[in-house]
C-alpha positions in Angstrom: 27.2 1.9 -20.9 26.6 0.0 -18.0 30.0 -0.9 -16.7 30.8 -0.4 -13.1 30.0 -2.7 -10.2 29.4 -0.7 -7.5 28.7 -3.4 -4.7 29.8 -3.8 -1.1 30.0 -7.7 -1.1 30.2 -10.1 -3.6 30.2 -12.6 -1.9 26.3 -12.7 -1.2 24.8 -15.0 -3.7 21.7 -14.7 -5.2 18.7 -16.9 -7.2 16.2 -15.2 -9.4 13.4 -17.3 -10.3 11.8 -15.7 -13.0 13.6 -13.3 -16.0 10.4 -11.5 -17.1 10.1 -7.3 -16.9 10.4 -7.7 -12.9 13.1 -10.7 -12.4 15.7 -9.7 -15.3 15.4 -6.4 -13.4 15.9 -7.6 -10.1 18.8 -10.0 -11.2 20.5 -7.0 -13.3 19.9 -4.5 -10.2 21.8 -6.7 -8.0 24.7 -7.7 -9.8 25.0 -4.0 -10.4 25.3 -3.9 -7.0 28.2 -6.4 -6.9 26.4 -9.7 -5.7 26.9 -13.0 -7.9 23.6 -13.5 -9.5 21.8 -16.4 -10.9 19.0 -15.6 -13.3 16.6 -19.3 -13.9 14.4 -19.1 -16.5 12.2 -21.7 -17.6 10.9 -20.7 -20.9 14.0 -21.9 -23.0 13.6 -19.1 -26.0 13.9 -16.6 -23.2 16.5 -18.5 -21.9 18.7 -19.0 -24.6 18.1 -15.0 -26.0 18.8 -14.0 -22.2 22.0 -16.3 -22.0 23.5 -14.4 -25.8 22.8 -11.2 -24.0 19.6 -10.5 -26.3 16.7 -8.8 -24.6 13.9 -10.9 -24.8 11.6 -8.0 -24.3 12.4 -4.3 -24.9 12.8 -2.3 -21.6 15.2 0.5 -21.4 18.6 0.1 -19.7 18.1 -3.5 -19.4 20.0 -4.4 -22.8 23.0 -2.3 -21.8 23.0 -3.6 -18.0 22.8 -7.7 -19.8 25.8 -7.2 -21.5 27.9 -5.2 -18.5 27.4 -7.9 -16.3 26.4 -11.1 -18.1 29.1 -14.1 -17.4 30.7 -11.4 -14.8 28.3 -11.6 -11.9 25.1 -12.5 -13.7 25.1 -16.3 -15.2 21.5 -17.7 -16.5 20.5 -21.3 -16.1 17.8 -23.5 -17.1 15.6 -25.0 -14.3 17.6 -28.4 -15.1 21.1 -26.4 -14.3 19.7 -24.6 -11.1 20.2 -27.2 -8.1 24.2 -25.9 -7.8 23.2 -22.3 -8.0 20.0 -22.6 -5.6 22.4 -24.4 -2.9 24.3 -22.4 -2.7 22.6 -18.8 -2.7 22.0 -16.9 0.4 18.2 -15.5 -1.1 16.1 -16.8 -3.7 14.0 -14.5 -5.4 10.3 -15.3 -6.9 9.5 -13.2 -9.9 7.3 -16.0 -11.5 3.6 -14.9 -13.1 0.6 -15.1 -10.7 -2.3 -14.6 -13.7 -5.8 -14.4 -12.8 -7.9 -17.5 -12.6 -11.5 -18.0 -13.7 -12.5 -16.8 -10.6 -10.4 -13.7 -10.7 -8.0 -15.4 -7.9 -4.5 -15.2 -8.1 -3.0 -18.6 -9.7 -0.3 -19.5 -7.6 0.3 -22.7 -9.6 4.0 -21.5 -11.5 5.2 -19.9 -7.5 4.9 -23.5 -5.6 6.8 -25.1 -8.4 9.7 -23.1 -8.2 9.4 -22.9 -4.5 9.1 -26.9 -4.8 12.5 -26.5 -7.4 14.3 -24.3 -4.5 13.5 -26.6 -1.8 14.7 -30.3 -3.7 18.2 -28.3 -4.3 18.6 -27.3 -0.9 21.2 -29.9 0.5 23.8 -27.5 2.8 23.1 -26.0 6.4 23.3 -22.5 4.9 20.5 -20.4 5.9 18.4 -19.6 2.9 15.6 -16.6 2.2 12.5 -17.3 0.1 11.6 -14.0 -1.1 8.5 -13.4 -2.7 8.7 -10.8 -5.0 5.9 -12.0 -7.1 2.4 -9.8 -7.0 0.0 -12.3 -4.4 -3.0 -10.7 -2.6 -2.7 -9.9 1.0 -2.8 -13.3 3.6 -1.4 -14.9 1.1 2.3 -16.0 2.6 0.8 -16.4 6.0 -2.2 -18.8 5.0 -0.5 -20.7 2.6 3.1 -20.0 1.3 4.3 -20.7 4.7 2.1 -23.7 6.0 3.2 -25.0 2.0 7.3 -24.1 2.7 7.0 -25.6 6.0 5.2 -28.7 4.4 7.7 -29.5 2.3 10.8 -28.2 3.8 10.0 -31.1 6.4 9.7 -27.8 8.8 13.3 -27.1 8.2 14.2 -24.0 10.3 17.1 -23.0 8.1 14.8 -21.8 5.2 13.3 -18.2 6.1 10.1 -16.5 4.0 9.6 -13.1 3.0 8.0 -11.1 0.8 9.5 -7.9 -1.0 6.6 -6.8 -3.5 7.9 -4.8 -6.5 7.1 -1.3 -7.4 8.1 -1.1 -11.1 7.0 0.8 -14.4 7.7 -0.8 -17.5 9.6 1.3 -20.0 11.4 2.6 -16.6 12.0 -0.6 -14.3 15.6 0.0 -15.0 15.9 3.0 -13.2 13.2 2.6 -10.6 15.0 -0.4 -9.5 18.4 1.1 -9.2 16.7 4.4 -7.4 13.8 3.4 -5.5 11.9 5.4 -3.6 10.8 3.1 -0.8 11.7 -0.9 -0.3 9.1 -3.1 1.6 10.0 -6.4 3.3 7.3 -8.7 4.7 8.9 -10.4 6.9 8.6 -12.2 10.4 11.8 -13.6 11.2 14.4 -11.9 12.7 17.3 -13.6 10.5 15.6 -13.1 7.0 15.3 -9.4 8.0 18.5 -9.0 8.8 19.7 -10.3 5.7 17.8 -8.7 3.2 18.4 -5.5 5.4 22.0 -6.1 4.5 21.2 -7.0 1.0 20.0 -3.5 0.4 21.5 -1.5 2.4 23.8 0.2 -0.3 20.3 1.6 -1.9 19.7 5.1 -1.2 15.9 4.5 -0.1 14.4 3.9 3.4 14.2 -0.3 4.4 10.8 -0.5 5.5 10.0 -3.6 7.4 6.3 -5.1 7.8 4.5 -8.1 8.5 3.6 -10.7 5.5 -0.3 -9.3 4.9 1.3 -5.4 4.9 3.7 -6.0 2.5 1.4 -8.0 0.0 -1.6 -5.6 0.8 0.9 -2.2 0.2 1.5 -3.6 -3.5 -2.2 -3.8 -4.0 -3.2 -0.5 -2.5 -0.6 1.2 -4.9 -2.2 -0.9 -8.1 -5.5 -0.2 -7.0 -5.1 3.4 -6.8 -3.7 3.9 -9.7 -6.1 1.8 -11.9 -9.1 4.1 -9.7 -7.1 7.3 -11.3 -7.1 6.2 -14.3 -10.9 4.8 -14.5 -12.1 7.8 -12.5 -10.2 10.2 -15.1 -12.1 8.1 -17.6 -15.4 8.6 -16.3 -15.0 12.4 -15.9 -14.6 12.4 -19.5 -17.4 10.3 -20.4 -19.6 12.9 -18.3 -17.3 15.8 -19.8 -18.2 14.8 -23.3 -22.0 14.5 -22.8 -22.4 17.8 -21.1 -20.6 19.1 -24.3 -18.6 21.9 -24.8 -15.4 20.6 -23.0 -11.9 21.0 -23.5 -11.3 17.7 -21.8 -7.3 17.7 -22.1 -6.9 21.2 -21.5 -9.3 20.7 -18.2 -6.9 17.9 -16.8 -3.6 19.8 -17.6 -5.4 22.5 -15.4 -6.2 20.1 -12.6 -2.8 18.9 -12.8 -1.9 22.6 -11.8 -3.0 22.2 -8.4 -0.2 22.3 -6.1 -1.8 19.8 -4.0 -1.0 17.5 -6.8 2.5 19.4 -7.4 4.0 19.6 -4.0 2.8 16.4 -2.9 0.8 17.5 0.1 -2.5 14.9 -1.7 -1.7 12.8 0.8 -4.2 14.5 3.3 -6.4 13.2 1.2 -5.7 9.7 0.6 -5.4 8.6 3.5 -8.3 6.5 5.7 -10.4 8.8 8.0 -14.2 9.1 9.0 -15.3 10.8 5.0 -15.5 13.7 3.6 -17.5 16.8 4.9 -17.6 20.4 4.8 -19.3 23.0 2.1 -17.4 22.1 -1.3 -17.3 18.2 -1.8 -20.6 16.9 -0.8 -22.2 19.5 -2.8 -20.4 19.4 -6.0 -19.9 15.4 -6.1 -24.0 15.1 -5.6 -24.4 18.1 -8.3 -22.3 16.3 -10.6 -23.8 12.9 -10.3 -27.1 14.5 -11.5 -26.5 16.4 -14.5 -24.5 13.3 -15.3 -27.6 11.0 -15.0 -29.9 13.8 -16.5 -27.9 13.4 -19.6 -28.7 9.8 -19.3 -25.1 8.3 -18.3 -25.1 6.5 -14.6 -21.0 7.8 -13.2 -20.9 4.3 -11.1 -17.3 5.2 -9.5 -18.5 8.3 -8.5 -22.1 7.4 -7.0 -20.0 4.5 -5.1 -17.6 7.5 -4.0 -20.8 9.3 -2.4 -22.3 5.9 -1.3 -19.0 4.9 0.6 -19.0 8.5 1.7 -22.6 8.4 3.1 -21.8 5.0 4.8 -18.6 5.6 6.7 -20.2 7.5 9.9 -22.3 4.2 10.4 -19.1 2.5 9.9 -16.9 4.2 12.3 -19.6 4.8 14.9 -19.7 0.2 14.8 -16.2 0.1 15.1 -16.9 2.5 18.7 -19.4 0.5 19.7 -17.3 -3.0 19.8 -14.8 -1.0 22.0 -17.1 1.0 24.1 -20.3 -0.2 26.1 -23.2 2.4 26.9 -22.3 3.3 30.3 -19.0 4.6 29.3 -18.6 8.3 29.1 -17.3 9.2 25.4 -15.2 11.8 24.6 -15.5 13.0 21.1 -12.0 14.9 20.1 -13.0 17.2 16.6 -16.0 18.9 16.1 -14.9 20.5 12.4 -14.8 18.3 9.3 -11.4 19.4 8.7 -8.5 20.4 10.6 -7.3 24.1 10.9 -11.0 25.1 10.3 -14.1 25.8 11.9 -16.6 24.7 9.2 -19.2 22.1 10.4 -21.1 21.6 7.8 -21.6 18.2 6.6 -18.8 16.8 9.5 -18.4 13.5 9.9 -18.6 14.6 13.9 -22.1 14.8 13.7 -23.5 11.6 11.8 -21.2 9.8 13.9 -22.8 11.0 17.2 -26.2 10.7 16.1 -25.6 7.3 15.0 -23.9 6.3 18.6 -27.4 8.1 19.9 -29.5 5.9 18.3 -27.8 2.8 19.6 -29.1 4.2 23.2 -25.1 6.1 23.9 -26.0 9.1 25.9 -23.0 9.9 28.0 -20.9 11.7 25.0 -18.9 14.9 25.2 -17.4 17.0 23.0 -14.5 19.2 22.3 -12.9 20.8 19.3 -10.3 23.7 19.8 -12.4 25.8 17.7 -15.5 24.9 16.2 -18.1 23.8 19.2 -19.8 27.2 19.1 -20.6 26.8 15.0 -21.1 22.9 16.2 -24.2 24.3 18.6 -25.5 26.3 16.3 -25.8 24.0 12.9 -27.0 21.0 15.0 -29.1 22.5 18.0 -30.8 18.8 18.0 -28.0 16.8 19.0 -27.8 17.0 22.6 -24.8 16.4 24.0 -22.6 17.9 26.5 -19.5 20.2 25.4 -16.1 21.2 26.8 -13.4 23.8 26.1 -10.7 22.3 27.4 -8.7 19.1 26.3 -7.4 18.7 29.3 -10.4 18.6 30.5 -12.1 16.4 28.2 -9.2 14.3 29.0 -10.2 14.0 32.5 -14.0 13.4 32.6 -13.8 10.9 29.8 -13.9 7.1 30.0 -12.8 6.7 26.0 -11.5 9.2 23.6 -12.3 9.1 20.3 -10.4 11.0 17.2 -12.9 12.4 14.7 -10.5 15.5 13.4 -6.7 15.4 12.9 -6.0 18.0 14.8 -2.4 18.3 15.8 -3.1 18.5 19.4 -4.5 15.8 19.9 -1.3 13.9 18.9 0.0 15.2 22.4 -2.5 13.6 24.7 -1.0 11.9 27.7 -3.6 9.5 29.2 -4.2 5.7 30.0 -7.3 5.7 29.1 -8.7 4.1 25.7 -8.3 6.0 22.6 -10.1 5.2 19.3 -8.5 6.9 16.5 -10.6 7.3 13.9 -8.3 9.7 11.6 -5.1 7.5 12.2 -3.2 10.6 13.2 -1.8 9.5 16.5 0.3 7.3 14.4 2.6 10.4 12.6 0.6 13.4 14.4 0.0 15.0 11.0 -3.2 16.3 11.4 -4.6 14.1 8.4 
């Protein structure tokens, strides 16, 4: 049973707005942690269970973390009994729904109330935190949570805003609370960051700090993905079953075997870049596609997954051409479609040059550390010019532009502009 406080400083005190799966959590996690916490629930049932240390939901750990710490560290109050405990608290949290509208917009109606609810009890010159922790989509502090805070705050500089979106599994937000595996805070202040850095500083996960939009957008990339898996996964079996002759569980459990899924190296492939190429993927995602629709089933994800594929060369090759102007002389780094291999087939390389050709850019060079000769030899009709040196390259270029993650280009020492289209100058991975 959950007995032991295990906190550095009590004396930080703490508002959660909110005791659904994600506040309760939050406001257990910390008084864990040692903090005084006060839980505010509005819904009075909840309220009232939450307050006899009853679980108003079932969520394991939570029931035996209430009853260590209720009227110890953690003390529940109604919205009516909150002005004391909002005073005097250090950060607020905001675990409060945001449900979908008609439109499909976040409803943001239940977060300004209990913003407005902090900001009426707020009578001290302590330096408070608004932290957002609940789920809002990306521009959402900066366009209106903080133009609304500073509204009605009357622009008072003592109240700082931040978000801190929650990554949490229910039947497990017990333990993925206590033993995170990254924390985000959005913040732009150098004061709020500070003190939520201190806040979790006794968690053994890296603090990583990003701006408002980052935060909220990192949330929604990790939602997104996984509902994608998971309708993707769907899909597959749809096609699975019409083909016939399928042992659909047994072929996921063999997937699953991969050790690209097992060791964790799948990032390579999620991760933004120019599209897919080479021999295997183009192929088999087209072939699939059609004996899916011959057996009179249209795969939508996965003929937007060959659509988004077939448009991203256009797309990159618009993103060179608002940075570069014709005259320039280009210097396209990564001929293969792939680091750590020579195969051309299907590269990105290519579609993006002959799409920069068409828009009337000549002056283009190329080098790859091993692939131009294959290059010169599957695409004898793009004429450029070629080097075998980076250094080189380097040299006679007026831009640079990344096309393949390889390693060495992480290295490059110049002034000049460089358009990373595989976002590996960032960690040097080779992505």
């Amino acid at each position: 049973m959950e007995t032991t406080i295990i906190g550095w400083s009590s004396g930080v005190k703490i508002s959660v707005f909110g005791l659904g799966f994600v506040g309760l959590t939050t406001a257990l996690g910390f008084s864990r942690k040692g903090y005084t916490v006060y839980g505010i629930e509005k819904d009075e049932r909840k309220m009232v269970a939450i307050k006899n240390g009853k679980m108003p939901f079932m969520e394991s750990g939570l029931d035996k973390a209430l009853n260590a710490y209720l009227e110890k560290n953690f003390y529940v109050r109604s919205v009516q009994e909150a002005k004391e405990a909002l005073n005097d608290s250090d950060c607020v949290f905001f675990c409060v729904g945001t449900p979908c509208g008609s439109s499909g917009a976040a409803d943001l109606s239940h977060l300004k109330t209990a913003i407005d609810q902090a900001i009426c009890s707020f009578t001290n010159d302590k330096f408070h935190v608004l932290v957002i922790k609940s789920t809002i989509p990306p521009s959402t502090t900066s366009e209106i949570i903080v133009p609304y805070v500073r509204e009605k705050a009357k622009d008072n500089r003592s109240i700082g805003i931040a978000n801190n979106p929650e990554f949490l599994r229910e039947g497990y937000c017990w333990n993925d609370f206590c033993s995170p595996d990254r924390i985000v805070i959005g913040v732009e202040d150098k004061k709020s960051e500070e003190i939520l850095r201190e806040l979790y500083r006794s968690f053994d996960a890296p603090i990583l700090s990003v701006n408002y939009s980052t935060a909220e957008f990192i949330k929604y990339l990790s939602n997104s993905v996984l509902a994608t898996m998971i309708s993707y996964a769907n899909e597959m079996s749809i096609i699975a079953d019409l083909i016939g002759n399928i042992d659909v569980a047994n072929a996921f459990k063999i997937l699953h075997m991969d050790k690209r899924w097992n060791n964790c190296s799948m990032t390579s492939y999620f991760y933004p870049g120019c599209g897919y190429g080479g021999y295997c993927l183009p192929k088999d995602t087209e072939a699939l596609r059609a004996i899916s629709k011959a057996k009179g089933f249209d795969p939508l994800i996965l003929s937007q997954v060959i659509k988004t594929n077939e448009n991203m060369p256009a797309k990159v090759a618009q993103m060179i051409m608002k940075k570069v102007n014709k005259t320039d002389k280009i210097g396209i780094l990564g001929l293969s479609f792939k680091p750590n291999s020579d195969d051309v087939r299907e590269t990105p390389s290519a579609k993006i040059i002959e799409e920069l050709q068409k828009a009337g850019y000549e002056n283009i060079t190329a080098y790859d550390p091993v692939a131009v000769d294959n290059f010169m030899i599957e695409y004898p009709s793009i004429a450029i010019e070629f080097s075998r040196d980076l250094c080189d390259i380097v040299r006679v270029s007026d831009c640079l532009v990344i096309v393949t993650g390889w390693r060495e280009f992480k290295s490059i020492k110049t002034s000049k502009t460089i358009i990373d289209c595989r976002y590996c100058m960032v960690d040097g991975d080779g992505r």
